[in-house]
C-alpha positions in Angstrom: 30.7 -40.0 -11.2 32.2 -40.0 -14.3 35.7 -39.9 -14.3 38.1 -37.7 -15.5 41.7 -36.7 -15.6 43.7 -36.5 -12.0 43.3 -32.7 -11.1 40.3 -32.0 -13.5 36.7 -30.2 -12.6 34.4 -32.3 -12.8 31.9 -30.3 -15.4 28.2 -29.6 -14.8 26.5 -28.4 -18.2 23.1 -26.6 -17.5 20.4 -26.2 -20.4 19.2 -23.2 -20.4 15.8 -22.3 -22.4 13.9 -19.3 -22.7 11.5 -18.6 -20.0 13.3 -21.2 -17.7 11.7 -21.2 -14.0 14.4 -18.9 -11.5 14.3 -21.3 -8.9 15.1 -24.5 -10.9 18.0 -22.8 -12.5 19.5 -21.2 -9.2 19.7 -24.1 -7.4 22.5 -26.0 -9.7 23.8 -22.5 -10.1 24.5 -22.5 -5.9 24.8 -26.1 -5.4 27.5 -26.4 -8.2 28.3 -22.9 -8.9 29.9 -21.4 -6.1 33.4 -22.5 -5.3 33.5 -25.1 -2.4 37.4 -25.4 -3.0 37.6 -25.3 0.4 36.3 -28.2 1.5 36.6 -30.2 -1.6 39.3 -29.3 -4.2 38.8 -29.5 -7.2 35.6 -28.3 -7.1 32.9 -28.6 -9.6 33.1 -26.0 -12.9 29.3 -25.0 -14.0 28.7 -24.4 -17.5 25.2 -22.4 -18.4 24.5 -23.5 -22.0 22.2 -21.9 -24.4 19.8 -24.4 -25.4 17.7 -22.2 -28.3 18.8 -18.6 -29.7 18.3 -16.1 -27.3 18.2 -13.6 -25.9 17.4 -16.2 -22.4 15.2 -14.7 -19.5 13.3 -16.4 -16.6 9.9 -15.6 -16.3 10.8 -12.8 -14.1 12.6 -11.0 -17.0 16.0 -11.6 -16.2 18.5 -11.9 -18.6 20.5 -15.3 -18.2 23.7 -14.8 -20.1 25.2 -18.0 -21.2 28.6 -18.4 -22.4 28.3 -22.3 -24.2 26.0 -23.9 -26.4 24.6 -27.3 -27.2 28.1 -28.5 -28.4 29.4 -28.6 -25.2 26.9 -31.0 -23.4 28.5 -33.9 -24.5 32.1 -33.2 -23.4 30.4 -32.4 -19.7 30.5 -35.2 -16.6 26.6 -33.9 -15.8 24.4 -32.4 -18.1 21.4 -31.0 -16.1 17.9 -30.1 -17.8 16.3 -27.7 -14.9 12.3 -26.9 -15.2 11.2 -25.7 -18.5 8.2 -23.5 -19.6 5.1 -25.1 -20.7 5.6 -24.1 -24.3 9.0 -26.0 -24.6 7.3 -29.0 -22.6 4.8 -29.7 -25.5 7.8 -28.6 -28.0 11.5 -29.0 -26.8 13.9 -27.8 -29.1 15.3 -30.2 -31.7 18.5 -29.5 -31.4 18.8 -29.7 -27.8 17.0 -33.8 -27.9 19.6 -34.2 -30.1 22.7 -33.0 -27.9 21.1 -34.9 -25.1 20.5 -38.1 -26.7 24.8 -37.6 -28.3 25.5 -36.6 -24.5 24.1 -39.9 -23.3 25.5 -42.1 -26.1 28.6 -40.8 -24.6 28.3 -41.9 -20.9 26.9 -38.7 -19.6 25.2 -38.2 -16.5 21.7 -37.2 -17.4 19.6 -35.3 -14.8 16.3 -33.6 -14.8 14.7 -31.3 -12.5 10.9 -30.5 -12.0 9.2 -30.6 -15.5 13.4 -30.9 -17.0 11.8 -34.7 -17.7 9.4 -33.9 -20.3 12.7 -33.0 -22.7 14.7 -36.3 -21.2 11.2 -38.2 -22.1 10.7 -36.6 -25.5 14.5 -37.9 -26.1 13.3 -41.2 -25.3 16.3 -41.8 -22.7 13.2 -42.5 -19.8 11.7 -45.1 -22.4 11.5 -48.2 -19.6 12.8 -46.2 -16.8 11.0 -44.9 -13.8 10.7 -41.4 -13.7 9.5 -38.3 -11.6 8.3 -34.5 -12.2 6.3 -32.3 -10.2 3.1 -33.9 -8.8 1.1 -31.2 -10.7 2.2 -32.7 -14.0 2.3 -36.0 -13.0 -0.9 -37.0 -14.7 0.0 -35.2 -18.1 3.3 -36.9 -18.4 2.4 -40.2 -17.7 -0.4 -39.5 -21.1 2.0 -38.2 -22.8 4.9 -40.8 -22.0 3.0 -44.1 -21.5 6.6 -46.3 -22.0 8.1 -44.1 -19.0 7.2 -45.7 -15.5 6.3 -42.5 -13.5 6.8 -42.2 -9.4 4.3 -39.5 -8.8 4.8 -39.3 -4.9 8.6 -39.3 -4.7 11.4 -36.6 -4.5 13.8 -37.8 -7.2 14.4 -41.2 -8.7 18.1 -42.5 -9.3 18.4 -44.8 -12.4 22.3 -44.4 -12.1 23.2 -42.9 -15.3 19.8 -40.5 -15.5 17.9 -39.3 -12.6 14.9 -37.0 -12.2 13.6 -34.7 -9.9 9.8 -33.4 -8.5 9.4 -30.1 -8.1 10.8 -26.7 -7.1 12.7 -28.1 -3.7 13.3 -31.4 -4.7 15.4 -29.9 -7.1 17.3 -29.2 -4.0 17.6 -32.5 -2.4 18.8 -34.1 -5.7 21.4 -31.4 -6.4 23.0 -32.6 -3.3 22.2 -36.0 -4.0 24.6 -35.5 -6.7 27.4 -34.1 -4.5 26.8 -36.7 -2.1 27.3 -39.7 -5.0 30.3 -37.7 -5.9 31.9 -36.5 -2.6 30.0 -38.5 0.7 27.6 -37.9 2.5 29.9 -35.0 4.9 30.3 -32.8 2.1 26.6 -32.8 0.8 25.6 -32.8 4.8 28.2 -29.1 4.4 27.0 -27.7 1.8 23.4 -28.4 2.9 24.2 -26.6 6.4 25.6 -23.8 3.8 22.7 -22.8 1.8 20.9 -23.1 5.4 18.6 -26.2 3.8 17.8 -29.5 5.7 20.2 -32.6 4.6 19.1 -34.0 1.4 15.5 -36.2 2.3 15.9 -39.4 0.8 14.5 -40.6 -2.5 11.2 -41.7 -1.4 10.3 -39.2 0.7 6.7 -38.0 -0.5 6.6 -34.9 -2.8 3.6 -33.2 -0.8 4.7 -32.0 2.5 2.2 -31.5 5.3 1.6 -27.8 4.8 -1.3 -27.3 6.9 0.6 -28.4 10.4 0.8 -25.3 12.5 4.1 -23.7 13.3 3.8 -24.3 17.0 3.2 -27.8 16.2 6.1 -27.7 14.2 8.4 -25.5 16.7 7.5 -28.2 19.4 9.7 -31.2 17.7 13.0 -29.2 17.1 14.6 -29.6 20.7 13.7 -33.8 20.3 14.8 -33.7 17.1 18.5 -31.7 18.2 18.6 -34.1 21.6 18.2 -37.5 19.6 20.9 -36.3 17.0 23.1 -35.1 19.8 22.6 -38.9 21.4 22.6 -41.2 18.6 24.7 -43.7 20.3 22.4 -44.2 22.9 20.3 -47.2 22.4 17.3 -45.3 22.1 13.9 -45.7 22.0 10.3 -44.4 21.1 9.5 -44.4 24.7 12.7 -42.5 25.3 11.8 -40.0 22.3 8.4 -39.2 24.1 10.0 -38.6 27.9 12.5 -35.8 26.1 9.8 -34.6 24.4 7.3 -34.6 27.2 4.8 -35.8 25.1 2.4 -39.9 25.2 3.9 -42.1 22.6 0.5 -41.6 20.7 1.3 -37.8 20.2 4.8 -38.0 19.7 3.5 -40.5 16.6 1.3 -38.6 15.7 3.4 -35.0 15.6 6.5 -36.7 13.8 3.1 -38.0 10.8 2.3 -34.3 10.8 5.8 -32.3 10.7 8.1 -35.1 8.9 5.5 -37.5 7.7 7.6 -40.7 9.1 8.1 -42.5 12.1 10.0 -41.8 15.6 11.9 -45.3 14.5 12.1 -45.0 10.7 13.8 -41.3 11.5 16.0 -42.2 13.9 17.5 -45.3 11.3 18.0 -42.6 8.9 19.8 -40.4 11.6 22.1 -43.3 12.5 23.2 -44.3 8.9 23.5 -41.0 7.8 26.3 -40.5 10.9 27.6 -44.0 9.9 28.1 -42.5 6.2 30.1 -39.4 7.5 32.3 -41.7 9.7 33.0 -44.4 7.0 34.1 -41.4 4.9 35.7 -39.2 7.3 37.3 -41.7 9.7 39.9 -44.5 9.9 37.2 -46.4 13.2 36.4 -49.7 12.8 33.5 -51.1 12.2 32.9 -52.4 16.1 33.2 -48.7 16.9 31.0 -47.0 14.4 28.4 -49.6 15.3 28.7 -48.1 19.1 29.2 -44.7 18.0 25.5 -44.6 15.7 23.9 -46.6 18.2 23.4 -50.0 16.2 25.3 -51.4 18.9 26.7 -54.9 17.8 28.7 -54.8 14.2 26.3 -57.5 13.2 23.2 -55.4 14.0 24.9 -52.4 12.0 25.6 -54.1 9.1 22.3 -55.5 8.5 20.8 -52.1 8.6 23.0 -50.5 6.6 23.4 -52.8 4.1 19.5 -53.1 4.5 19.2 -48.9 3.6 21.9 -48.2 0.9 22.3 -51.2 -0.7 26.4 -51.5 0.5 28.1 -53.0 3.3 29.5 -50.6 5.3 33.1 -52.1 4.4 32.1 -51.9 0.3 30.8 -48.1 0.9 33.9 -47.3 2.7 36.2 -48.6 -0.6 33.8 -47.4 -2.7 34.1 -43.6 -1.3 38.1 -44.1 -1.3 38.7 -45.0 -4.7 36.5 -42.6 -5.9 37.8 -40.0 -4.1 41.3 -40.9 -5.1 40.0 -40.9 -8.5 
């Protein structure tokens, strides 16, 4: 996260166009919008800027009244770019590339959700980066932007200083992305149980959910799903995922492909570090005891993984979510 003054907001500028999609506008304006003061302080201070002469409406005909301009993207931490209309994807407005490209220059964090990248690409800040956008539009902007490496079949891509979204929900799971690069994995995990919204997926979770699986089929995972959580430091297994669930091995495979499109084995890894995260943040435990607690067992064993998943030692992301917290 950029940093700023002890004390200060950390700003989220939004760039609003004409016609913008509701959805991918209301989720920065919940995610960053409403005051969380209570369980982080100082929250986050959103900023809707006008991005062309209005008057601004969504598609819906709603009136979006904005109280900045393009000037103040550059002096914001974040400057998000949510969906756009097809119009402004063939023609972004000038002067909005150019208060992107100055917002950048100056160490910005640069985000786009759903078709948001066609402005970042047309800026030329994706020039050599990967990239992602809805999975409808993949095949258009990867024509239209051949020197941007496009990720058709992920949720959002993190370059660090720029990241992009898919489509519609993803814009979801990177929004609290954000908050968890920011504040740790608890708070996103809190404002996620909030909005009423599963914990942000990860990255590379595919774009095209399994919309065809039957709600019964669905329905029939949730108590597994709420007894491994509730026993993550058990040393558990697949076979001791399909006894709870009273299903074969084969069908309890086969049902997690169908509802969650991953593995009994892969999900419960991502259960255990995402524990592991809260407790780094939120507690003073060693690292023998987390590795009990999330069910890695030996430290050894949990370090491995977790390094393995997010790239940190569990020591490193424990510093690293200190200092910037007391930052």
């Amino acid at each position: 996260m950029p940093s700023r003054p002890d004390g200060h907001r950390h700003v989220i500028a939004v760039a609003v166009t004409d016609a913008v999609p509701t959805f991918e506008l209301a989720v920065p304006c919940e995610v960053f919008g409403v005051d969380r003061s209570d369980i982080v302080a100082p929250w986050y201070e959103l900023r809707l800027c006008a991005a062309e002469p209005g008057p601004l409406r969504t598609p819906a005909g709603m009136r979006v009244d904005t109280t900045h301009g393009l000037e103040d993207l550059a002096e914001a931490d974040t400057v998000i770019v949510p969906a756009i209309d097809r119009d402004v994807q063939l023609n972004p407005p000038p002067l909005l590339i150019k208060a992107l490209r100055s917002a950048h220059d100056h160490g910005r964090r640069i985000v786009s959700l759903c078709t948001g990248a066609y402005v970042l690409a047309t800026a030329g800040l994706l020039d050599g980066r990967k990239a992602t956008t809805h999975w409808m539009n993949a095949g258009d902007f990867a024509h239209r932007f051949p020197a941007v490496q496009v990720e058709p079949d992920v949720l959002y891509v993190d370059e660090g200083d720029i990241l992009t979204s898919a489509g519609t929900a993803a814009a979801i799971d990177l929004c609290l992305h954000l908050v968890r690069l920011d504040h740790g994995a608890a708070v996103a995990n809190e404002i996620a149980r909030r909005m009423v919204v599963s914990p942000p997926r990860e990255a590379a979770e595919p774009q095209v959910a399994q919309l065809l699986v039957r709600p019964e089929i669905r329905s029939e995972l949730t108590p597994v799903l709420q007894w491994a959580r509730a026993n993550l430091d058990r040393s558990l297994t697949v076979s001791d995922f399909a006894r709870a669930a009273r299903m074969s091995e084969r069908t309890l495979a086969r049902r997690f492909r169908e509802v969650l499109d991953i593995t009994p084995k892969k999900w419960l890894m991502q259960q255990r570090v995402r524990l592991a995260q809260e407790l780094l943040e939120t507690s003073d435990e060693s690292i023998d005891k987390i590795a009990k607690r999330t069910g890695f067992g030996a430290a050894a064993n949990f370090r491995h993984h977790f390094s393995r998943i997010t790239g940190q030692s569990p020591q490193t992301y424990r510093h690293i979510f200190r200092d910037r917290a007391a930052g």
